[in-house]
ZADO-1210 file (C-alpha; in nm, 4 decimals, padded with zeros to 6 digits):
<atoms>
<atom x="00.7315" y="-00.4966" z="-00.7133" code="UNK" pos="1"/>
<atom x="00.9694" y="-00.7578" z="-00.7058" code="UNK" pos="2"/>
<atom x="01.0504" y="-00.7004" z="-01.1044" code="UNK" pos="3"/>
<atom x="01.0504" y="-00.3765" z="-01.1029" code="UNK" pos="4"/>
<atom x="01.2945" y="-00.3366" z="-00.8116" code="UNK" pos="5"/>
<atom x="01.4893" y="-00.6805" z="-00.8134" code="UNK" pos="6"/>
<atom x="01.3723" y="-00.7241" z="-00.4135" code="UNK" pos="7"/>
<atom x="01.2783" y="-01.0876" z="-00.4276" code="UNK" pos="8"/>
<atom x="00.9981" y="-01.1003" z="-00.1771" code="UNK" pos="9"/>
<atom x="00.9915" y="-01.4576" z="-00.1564" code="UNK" pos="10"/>
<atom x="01.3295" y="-01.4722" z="00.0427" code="UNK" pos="11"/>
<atom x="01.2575" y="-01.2054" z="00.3134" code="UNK" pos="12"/>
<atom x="01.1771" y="-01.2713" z="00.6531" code="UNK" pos="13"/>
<atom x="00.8513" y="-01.2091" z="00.7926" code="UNK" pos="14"/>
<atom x="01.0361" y="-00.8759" z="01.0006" code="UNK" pos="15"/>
<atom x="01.1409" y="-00.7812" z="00.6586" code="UNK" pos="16"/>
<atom x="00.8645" y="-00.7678" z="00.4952" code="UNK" pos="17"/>
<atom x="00.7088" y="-00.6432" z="00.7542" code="UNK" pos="18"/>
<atom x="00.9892" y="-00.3406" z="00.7609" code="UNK" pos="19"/>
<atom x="00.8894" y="-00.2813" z="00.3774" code="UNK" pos="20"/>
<atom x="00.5217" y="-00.3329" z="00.3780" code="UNK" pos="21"/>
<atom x="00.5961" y="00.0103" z="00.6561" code="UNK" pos="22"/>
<atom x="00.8084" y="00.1875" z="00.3781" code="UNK" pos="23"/>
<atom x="00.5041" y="00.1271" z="00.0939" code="UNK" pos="24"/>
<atom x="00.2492" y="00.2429" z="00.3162" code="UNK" pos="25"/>
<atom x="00.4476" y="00.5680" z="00.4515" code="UNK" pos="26"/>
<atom x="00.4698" y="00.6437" z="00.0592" code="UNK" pos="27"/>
<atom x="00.1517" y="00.5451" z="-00.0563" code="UNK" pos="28"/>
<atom x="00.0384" y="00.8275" z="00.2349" code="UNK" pos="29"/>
<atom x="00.2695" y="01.0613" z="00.0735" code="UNK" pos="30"/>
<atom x="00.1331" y="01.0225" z="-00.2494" code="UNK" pos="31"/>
<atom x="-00.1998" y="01.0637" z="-00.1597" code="UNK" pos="32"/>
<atom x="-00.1358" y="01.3875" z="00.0019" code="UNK" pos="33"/>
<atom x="00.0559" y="01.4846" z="-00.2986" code="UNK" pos="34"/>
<atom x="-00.2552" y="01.3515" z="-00.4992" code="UNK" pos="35"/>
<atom x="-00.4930" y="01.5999" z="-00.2692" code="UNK" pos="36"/>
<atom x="-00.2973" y="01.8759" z="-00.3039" code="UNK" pos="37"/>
<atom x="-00.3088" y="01.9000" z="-00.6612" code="UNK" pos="38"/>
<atom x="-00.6462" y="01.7999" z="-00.7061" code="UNK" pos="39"/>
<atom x="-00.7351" y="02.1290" z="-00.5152" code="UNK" pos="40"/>
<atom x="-00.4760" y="02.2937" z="-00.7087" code="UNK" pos="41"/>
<atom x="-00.6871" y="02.1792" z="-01.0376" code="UNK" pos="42"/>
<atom x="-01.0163" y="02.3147" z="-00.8474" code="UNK" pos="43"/>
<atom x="-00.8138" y="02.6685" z="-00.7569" code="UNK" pos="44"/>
<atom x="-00.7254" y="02.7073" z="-01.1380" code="UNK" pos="45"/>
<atom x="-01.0592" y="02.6061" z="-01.2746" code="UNK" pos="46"/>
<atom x="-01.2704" y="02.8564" z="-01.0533" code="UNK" pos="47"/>
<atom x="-00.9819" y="03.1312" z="-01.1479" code="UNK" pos="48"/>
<atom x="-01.0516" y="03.0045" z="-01.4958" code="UNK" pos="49"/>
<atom x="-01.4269" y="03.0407" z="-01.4821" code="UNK" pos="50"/>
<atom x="-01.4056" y="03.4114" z="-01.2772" code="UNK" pos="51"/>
<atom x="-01.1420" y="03.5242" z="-01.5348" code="UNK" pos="52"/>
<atom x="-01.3712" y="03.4195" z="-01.7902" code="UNK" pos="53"/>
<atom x="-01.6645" y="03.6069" z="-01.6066" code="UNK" pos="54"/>
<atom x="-01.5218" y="03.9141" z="-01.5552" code="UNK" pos="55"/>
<atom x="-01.4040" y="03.9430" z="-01.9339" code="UNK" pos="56"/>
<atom x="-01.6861" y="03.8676" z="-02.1116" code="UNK" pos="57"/>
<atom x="-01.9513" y="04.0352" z="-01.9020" code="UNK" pos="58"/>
<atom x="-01.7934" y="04.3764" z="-01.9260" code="UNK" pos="59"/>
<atom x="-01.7626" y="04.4476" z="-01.5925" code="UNK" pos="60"/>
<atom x="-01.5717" y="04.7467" z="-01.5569" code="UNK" pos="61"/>
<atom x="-01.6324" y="04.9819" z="-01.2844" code="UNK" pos="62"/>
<atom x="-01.8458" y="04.6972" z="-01.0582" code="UNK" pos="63"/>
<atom x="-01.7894" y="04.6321" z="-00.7011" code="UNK" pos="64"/>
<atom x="-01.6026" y="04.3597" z="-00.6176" code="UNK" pos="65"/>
<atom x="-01.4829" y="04.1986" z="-00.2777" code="UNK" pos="66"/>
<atom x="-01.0681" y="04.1413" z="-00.2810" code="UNK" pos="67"/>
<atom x="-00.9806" y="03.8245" z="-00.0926" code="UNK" pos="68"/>
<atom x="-00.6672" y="03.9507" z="00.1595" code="UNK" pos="69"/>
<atom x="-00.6518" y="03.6260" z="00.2948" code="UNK" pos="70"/>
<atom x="-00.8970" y="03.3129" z="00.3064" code="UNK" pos="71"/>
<atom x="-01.1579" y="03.4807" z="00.5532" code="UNK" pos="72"/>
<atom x="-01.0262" y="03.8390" z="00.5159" code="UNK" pos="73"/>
<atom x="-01.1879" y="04.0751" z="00.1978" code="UNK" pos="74"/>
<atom x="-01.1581" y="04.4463" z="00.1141" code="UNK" pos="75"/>
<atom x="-01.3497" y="04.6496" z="-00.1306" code="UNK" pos="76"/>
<atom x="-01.2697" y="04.7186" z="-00.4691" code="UNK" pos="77"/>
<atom x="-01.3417" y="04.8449" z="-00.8102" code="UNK" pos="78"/>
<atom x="-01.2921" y="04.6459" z="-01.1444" code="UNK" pos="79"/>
<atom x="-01.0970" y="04.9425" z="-01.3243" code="UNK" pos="80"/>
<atom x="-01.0255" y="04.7587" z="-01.6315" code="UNK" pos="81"/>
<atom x="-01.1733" y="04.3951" z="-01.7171" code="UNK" pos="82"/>
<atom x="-00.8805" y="04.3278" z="-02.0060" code="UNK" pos="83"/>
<atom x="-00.5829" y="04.4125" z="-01.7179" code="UNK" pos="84"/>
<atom x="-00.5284" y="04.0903" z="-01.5315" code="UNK" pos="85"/>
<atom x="-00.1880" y="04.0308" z="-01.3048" code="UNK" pos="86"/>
<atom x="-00.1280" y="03.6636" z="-01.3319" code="UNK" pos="87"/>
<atom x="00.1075" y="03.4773" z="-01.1388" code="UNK" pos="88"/>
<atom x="00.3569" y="03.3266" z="-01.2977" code="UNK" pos="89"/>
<atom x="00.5371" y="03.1363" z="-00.9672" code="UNK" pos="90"/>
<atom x="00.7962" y="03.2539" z="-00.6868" code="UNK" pos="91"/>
<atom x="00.5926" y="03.5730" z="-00.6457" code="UNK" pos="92"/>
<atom x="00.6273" y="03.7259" z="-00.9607" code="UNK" pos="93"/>
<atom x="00.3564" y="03.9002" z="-01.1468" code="UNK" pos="94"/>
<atom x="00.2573" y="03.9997" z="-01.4952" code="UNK" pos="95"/>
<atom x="-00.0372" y="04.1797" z="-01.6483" code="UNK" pos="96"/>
<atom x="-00.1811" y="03.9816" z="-01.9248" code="UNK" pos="97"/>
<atom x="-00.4973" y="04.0267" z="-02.1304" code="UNK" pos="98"/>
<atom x="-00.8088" y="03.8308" z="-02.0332" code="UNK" pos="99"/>
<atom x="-00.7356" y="03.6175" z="-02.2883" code="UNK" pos="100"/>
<atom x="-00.3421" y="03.5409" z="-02.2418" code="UNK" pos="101"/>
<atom x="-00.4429" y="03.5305" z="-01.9182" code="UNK" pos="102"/>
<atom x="-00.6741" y="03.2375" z="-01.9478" code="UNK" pos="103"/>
<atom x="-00.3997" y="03.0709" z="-02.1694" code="UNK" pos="104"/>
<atom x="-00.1284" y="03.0739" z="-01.8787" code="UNK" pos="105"/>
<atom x="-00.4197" y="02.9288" z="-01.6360" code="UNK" pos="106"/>
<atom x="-00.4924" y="02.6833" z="-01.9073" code="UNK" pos="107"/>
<atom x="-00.1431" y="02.5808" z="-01.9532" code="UNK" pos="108"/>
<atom x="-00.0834" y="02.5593" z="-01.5398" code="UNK" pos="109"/>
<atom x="-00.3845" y="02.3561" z="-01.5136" code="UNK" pos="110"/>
<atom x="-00.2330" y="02.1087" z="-01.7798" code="UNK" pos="111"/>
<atom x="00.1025" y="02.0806" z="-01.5936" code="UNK" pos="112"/>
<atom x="-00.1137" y="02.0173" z="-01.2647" code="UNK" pos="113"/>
<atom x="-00.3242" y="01.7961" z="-01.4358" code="UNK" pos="114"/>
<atom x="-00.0107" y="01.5788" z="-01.5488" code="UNK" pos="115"/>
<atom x="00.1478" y="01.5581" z="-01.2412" code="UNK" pos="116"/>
<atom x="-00.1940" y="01.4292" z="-01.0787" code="UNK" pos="117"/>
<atom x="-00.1867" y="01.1558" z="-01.3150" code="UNK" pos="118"/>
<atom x="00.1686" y="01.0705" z="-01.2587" code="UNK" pos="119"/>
<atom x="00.1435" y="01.0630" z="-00.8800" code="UNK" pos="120"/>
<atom x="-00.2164" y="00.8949" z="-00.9417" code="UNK" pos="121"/>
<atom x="-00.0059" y="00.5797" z="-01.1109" code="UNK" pos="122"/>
<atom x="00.2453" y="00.6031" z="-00.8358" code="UNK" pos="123"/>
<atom x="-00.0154" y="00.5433" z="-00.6068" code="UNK" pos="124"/>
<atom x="-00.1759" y="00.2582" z="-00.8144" code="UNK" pos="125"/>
<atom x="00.1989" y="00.0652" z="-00.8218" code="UNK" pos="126"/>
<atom x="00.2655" y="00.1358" z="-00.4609" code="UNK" pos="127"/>
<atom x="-00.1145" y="00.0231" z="-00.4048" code="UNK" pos="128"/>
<atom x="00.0156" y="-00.3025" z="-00.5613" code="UNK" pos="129"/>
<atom x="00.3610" y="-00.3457" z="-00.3903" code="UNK" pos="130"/>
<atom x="00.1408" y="-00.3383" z="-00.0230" code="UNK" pos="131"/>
<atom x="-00.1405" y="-00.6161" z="-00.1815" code="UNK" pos="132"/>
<atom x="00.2197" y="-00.8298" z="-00.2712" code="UNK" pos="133"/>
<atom x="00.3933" y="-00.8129" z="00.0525" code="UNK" pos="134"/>
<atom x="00.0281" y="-00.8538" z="00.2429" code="UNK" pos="135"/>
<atom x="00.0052" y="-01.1900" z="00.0382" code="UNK" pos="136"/>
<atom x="00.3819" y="-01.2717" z="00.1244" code="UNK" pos="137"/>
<atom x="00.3480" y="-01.1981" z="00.4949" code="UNK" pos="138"/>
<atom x="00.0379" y="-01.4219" z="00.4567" code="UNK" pos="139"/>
<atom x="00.2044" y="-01.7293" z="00.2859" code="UNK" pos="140"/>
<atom x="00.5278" y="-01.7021" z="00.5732" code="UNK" pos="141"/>
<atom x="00.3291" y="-01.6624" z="00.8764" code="UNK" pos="142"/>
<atom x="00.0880" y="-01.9855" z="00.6905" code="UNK" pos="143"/>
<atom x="00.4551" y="-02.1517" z="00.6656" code="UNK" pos="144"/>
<atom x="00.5178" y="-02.0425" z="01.0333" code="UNK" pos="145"/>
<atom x="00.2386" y="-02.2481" z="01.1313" code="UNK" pos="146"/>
<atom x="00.2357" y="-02.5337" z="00.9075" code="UNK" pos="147"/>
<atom x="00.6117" y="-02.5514" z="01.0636" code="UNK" pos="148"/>
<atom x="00.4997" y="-02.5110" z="01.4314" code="UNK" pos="149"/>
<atom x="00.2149" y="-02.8113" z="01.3887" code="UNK" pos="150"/>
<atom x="00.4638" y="-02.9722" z="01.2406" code="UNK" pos="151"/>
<atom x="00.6980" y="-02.9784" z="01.4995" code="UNK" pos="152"/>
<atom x="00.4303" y="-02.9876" z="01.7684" code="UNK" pos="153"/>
<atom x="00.2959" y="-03.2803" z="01.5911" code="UNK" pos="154"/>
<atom x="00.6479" y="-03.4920" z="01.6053" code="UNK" pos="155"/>
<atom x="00.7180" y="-03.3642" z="01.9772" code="UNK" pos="156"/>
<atom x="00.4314" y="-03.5127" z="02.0482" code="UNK" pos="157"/>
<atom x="00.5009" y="-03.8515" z="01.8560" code="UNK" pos="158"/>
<atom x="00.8266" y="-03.8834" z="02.0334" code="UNK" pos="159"/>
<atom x="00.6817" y="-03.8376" z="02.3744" code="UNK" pos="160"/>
<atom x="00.5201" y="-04.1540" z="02.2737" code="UNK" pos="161"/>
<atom x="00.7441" y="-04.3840" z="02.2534" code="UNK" pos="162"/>
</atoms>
């Protein structure tokens, strides 16, 4: 961390790093999330992948299907024609596609998904690392803390000595 970002952890006070260690871990929970939600943006696209690739090649025109309104809310339908897909294409807007062209825009979504999983996937890895660092550093300064309060304890008590 201390490379990457020029913060020399070395030289912060024990409230600093304390302050930071907060900022990595409020990330690191960001990314994760981040990390979640595409991994069940991956699942979304492969099971539209696999039903897309159902419906095409089984010929299913004319069967009864169930259309999801919401996540818990169906209606009835027909399959009118298997090749006639609308796929989203983002914001809300729509296109009919072939089976086909329609698994290649999945295909290609899934691949942007899939990148941006692995890029928030290292994020978390480095951020992972920056919160091991400043654990160790707030370990060696509250060690010093100590070693410092014997230390003084131990000559307070020396002088009372005398």
């Amino acid at each position: 961390m201390s490379e990457s970002q020029g913060i020399d952890i070395d030289t912060m006070s024990l409230d600093q790093l304390s302050s930071l260690k907060q900022q990595q871990q409020s990330r690191l929970e960001s990314f994760s999330v981040q990390y979640n939600a595409f991994k069940d943006a991956k699942d979304r696209l492969n099971l539209a992948k696999e039903s897309l690739s159902t419906i095409a090649t089984s010929g299913e025109e004319g069967r009864e299907i169930m259309i999801p309104l919401t996540e818990s809310l169906y209606a009835p339908g027909k399959i009118v024609d298997p090749n006639k897909i609308l796929v989203e294409l983002g914001a809300g807007f729509f296109v009919e596609k072939s089976a086909d062209d329609a698994l290649k825009v999945l295909e290609r979504k899934y691949k942007v998904v899939d990148k941006n999983c692995e890029n928030v996937m290292s994020a978390i890895e480095v951020t992972s690392r920056n919160v091991q660092a400043l654990n160790q550093a707030m370990q060696s300064k509250i060690m010093e803390i100590q070693a410092r309060q014997a230390g003084q304890a131990y000559k307070n008590q020396m002088e009372g000595k005398k």
